[in-house]
N, C-alpha and C positions, 0 to 999 in steps of 0.2 A: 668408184666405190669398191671396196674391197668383198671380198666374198668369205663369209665364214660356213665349212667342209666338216658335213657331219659323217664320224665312222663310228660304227658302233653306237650312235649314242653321243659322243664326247666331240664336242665342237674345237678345233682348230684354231689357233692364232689365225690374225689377217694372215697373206698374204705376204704382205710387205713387212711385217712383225718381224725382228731379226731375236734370234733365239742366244741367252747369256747362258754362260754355264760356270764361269768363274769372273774374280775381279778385273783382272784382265780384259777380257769380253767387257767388264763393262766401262774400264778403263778406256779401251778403242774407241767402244761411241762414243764416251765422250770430247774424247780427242778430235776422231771425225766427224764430228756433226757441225753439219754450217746453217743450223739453224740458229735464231736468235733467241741469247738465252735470257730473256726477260726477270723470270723469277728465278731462274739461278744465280743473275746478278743484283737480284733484290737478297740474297740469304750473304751473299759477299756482302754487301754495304751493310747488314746488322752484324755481322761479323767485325766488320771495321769500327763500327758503332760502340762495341762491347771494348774493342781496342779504343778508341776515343775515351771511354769513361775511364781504363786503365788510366791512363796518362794523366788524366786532371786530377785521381785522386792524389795519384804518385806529388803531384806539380804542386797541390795547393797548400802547403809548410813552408814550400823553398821560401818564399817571404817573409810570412807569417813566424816560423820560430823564433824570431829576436821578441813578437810578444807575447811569443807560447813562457819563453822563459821569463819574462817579465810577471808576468800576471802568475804564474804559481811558483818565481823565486827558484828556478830549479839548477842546482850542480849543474858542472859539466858531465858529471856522471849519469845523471837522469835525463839531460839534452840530448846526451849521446844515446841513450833508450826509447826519448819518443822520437829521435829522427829515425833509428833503425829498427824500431819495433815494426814497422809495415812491409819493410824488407825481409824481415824475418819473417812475418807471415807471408810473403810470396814465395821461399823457400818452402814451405809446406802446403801451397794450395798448389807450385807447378807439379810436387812430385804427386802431391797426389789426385789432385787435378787431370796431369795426363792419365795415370793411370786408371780413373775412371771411364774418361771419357775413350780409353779404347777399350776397354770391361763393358761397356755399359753401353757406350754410342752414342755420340755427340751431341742429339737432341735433348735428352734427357738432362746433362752436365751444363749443356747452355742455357736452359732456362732454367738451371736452380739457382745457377751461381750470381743473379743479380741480387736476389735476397740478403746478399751479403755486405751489397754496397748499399743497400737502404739502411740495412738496420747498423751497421758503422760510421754511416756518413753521418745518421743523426743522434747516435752516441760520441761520437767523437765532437761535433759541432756542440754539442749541451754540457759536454764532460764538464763533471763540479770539482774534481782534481785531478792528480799528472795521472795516478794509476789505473783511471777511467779512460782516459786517452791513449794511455798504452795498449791497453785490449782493447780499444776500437782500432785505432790503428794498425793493430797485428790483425783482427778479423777483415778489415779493411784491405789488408794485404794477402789475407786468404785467399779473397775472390776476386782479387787483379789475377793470384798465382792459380786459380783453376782457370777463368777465363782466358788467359794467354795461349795455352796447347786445346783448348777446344775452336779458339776462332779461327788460329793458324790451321787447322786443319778443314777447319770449311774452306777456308782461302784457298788452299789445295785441293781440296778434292771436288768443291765447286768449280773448278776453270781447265781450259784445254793446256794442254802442258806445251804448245807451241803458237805462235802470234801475239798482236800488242798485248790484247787481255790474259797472257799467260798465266800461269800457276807463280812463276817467277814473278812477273810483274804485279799479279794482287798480294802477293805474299811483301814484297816492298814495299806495299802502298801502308801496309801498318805503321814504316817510319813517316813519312807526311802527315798522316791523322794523328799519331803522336805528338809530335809536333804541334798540327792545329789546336791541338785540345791544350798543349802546354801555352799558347798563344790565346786561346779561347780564358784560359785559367788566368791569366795574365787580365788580359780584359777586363772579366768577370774582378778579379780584385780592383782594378784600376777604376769601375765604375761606383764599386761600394768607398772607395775610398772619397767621390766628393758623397756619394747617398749617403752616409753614416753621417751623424752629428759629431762634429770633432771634436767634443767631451767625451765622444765612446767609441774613438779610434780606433781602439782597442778590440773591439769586436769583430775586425775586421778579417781575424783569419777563424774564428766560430761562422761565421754569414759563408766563408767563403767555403767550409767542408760539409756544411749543410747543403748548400746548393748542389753539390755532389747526389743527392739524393732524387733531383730531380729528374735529372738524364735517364738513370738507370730504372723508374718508375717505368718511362714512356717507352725504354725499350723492353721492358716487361712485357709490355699492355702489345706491341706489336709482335715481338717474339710468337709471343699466344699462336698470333692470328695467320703466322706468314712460314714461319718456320717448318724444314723441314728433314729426317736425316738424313746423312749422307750414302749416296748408293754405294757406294765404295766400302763402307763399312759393312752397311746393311748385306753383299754379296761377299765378303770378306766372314759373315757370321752364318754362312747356308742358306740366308733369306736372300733368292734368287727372284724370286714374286716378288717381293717389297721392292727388290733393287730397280725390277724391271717400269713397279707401278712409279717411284721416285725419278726414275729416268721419264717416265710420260707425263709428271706433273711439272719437273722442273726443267726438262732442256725441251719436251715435246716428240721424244724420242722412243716409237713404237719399238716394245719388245717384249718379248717372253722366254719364260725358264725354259730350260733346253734338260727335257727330265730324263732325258737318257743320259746326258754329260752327265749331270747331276744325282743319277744313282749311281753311276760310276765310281764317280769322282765323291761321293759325299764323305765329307769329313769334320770331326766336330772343328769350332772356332778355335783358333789358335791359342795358346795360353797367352795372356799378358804378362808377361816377366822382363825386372830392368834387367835379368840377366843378359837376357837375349841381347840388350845395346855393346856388351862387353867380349861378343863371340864372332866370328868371320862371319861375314866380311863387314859386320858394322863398326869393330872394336878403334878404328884409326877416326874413322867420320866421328865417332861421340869425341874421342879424345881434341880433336880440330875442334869442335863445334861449344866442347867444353871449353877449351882456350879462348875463343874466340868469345864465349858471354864473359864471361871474368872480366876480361881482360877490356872487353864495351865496358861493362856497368862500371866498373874503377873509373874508369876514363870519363864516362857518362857523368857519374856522380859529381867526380871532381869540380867539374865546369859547369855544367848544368843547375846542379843544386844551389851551388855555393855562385853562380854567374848574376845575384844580385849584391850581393856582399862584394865579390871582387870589382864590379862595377862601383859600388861603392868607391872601394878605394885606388878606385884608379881614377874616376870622375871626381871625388871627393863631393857627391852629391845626396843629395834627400832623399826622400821616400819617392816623392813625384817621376824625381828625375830618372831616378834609378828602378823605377819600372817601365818605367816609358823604353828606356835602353833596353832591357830586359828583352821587350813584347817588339821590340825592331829587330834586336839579333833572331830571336827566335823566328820571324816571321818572314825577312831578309835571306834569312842565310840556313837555317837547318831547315826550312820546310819548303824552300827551292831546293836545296841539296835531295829533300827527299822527292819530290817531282822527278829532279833527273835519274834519280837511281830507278823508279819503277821503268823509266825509257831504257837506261841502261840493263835493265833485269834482263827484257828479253831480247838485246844484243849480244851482252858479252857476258863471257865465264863468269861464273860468280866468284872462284876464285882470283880471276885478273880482280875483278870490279874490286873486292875487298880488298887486296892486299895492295891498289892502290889509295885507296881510301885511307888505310892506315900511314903510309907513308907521308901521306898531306898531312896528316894528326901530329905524327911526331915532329915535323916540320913548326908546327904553331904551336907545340907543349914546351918545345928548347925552346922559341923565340919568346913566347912568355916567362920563360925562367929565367933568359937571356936582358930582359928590359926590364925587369922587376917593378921598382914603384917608381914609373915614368914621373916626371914634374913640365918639361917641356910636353907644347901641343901636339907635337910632332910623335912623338913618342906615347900620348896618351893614343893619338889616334890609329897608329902602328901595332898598339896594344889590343884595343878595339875589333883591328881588320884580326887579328890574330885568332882572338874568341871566334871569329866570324868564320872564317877559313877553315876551324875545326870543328864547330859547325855544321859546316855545308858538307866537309869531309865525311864524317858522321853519318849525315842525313842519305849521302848517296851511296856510298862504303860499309863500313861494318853495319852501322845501324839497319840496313836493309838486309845485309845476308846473313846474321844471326839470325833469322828468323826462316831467310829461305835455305841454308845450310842444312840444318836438320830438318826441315818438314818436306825437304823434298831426297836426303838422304834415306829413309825410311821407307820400308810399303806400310801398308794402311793399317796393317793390324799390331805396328808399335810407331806407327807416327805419333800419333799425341803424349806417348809415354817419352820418346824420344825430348822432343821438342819442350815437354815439362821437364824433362832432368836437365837439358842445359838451360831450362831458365833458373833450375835451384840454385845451380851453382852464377847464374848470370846476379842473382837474390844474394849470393857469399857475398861476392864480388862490391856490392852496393850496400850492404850491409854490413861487409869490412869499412868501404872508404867511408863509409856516415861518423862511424863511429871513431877512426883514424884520424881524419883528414883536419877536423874540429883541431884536434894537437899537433899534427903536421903544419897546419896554416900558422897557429897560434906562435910556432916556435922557429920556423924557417919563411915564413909568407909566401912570395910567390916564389921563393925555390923549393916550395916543394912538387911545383911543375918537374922540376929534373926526378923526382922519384915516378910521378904519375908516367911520364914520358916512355916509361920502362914498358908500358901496357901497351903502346903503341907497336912495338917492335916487338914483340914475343910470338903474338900471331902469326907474323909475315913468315916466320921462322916453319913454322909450326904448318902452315897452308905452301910454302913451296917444298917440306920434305913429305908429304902428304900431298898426293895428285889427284887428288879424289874430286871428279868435276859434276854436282848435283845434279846441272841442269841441261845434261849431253844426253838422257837417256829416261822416260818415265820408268819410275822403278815400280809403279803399279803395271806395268804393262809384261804380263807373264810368259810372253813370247821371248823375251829378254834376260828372264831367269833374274831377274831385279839384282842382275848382276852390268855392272859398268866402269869403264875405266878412262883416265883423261889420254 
């Protein structure tokens, strides 16, 4: 039992109490502490949780728009508006999203921003015309784009920055949950497709953007209950107490303010400015990290969105068929690929990882541009492995380190501003090809593979004259000067 030492009057930390005075101090515990971190890995998995509902809102059109445009008659011009109306709204919720959530402190930003998915899941699912859908869909894409730099930085700054369960490896695991939920999405249409009456087929993508509303309710309801913020922010903002009580609730780990570091040292919170991404030594990691989402989401898009249509016409199959394919490559091949990249996370560079990830990409973007509209089985099925391979590429390659690039390039007091401005631009990037790709396909078919293909090699480019290795060094760790080099 520990003893608590009265002087004066004013009781003493345990003993065993180890005293924080900066982020850093509290960075360390958490690095070394080999206790188990129960409710620190219960705040990760709603973290993931919030990334799962991202995905399925993003996921549930990719089918559904051949009777979006059916049923209200719409242009290519207003196709191209409600595919990329939610892309555009994730361009405004990461920039301002991140910058919230390091103004304000992740708690806060993570329980408002489900609100967003309720009230758009069920205006977009009821929409009585296209322009009601547009603004659900863009609000709908608000609160993908704040959610995305509030979860990545629980991912972070909940986990030890070295071992399987690293900062690197939960920070990955948002490509696999991605994934599941694009497969979950997938499902979910594939069962309403026999439940609906087949006089009202057609309701099949309203059922399936309502159901969106459901998820997000239930993470509500437990958010409430379990959530908590991050100590890293919370001693990042002079709340040394709070940091110490969040480190005793969530990893178990006795501590207290250290109030002579702390008058010392006391200084107000840092300003949040996206200046600061564009100034030494951050200025080359945004610029990489900025490459690096563009350059996914283009690529993402292309295949992704459009991987039930291209199936289509390479299977020359139905609705059946061509979801069934759909909910196999996703499930086959991008969300084993993402499996392996969390293994790979806390192995190897994240630059290796990525930049060979992209090379397998453009590998299978020429060889689709390469076979065009197979007619032999050989060649359908060559096609197939091709989707599959860029896929898996994806799932263990850039898909993963877009995300752990910048949130672990950052310390804590612009990680999330960080990691929201390369999702705005990841949001350009996918809200260009939505709105492109429609008349790229229309007009070249599958060679417009050889333009996508471009997205694959731009990066590689871009990460080998840029050495910048995230994950050789915790940059919250102040003994280090949150300076590191490959």
């Amino acid at each position: 039992m520990s003893t608590i030492n009265i002087d004066d009057g004013v009781a003493s930390p345990p003993s065993h109490s180890t005293p924080i005075g900066s982020v850093g101090d509290v960075a360390k515990l958490i690095n070394n502490s080999s206790k188990k971190n129960t409710y620190a890995r219960f705040i990760v998995f709603l973290a993931l949780g919030g990334v799962f509902l991202d995905a399925y809102d993003l996921t549930t059109l990719s089918y559904g728009i051949d009777d979006v445009v059916k049923d209200f008659g719409l242009t290519p011009t207003l196709t191209g508006l409600v595919t990329s109306s939610i892309m555009i709204g994730t361009i405004v919720g990461n920039l301002l999203g991140g910058w919230l959530t390091d103004k304000y402190g992740r708690y806060s930003v993570f329980m408002a921003d489900m609100l967003f998915f309720v009230v758009s899941a069920i205006a977009a699912g009821l929409a009585p015309n296209v322009w009601v859908l547009i603004g659900a869909r863009f609000l709908m894409g608000v609160g993908v784009g704040i959610d995305l730099p509030v979860a990545m930085a629980y991912l972070a700054e909940f986990s030890k920055f070295t071992g399987k369960a690293n900062k690197a490896s939960r920070l990955a695991a948002w490509c696999p949950m991605w994934y599941a939920a694009s497969s979950v999405c997938f499902l979910i249409i594939f069962g309403l497709y026999f439940v609906l009456p087949k006089e009202h087929i057609d309701w099949l993508w309203r059922a399936s953007l309502l159901f969106g509303a459901v998820p997000a309710l239930l993470i509500i309801a437990v958010r409430s209950k379990f959530m908590n913020e991050s100590p890293l922010w919370a001693a990042n903002q002079g709340d040394l107490s709070g940091a110490a009580r969040i480190l005793r609730d969530s990893y178990g780990i006795t501590a207290h303010e250290d109030k002579s570091v702390a008058q010392e040292q006391k200084k107000a919170p840092p300003k949040v400015s996206f200046r600061v991404l564009f100034q030494k030594p951050y200025r080359e990691r945004t610029m990489v990290s900025g490459v690096m989402n563009v350059c996914v989401s283009f690529e993402y898009t292309a295949i992704a969105f459009f991987l039930p249509s291209i199936l289509a016409q390479f299977l020359g199959a139905g609705v059946f068929e061509t979801i069934s394919a759909s909910l196999g490559l996703n499930a086959l091949f991008a969300f084993t690929g993402g499996l392996l990249g969390m293994r790979l996370a806390w192995k190897f560079p994240s630059r290796h990882v990525a930049i060979a990830g992209f090379a397998l990409q453009f590998i299978a973007l020429i060889s689709l541009a390469l076979i065009g509209h197979p007619t032999a089985l050989v060649g359908v099925i060559f096609a197939i492995l091709m989707l599959g391979l860029w896929l898996f590429a994806e799932g263990f390659g850039p898909g993963a380190q877009i995300m752990i690039y910048p949130a672990l390039s950052y310390p804590t007091h612009v990680r999330a501003t960080g990691v929201g401005f390369s999702r705005s631009l990841s949001g350009i990037g996918s809200a260009l090809a939505l709105f492109i790709l429609p008349i790229l396909q229309a007009s070249f078919g599958t060679n417009m593979f050889w333009i996508v293909s471009l997205s694959a090699i731009l990066p590689i480019v871009f990460l080998l004259v840029v050495r910048f290795e995230p994950t050789r060094r915790d940059i919250d760790d102040h003994s280090e000067n949150g300076e590191h080099h490959a």
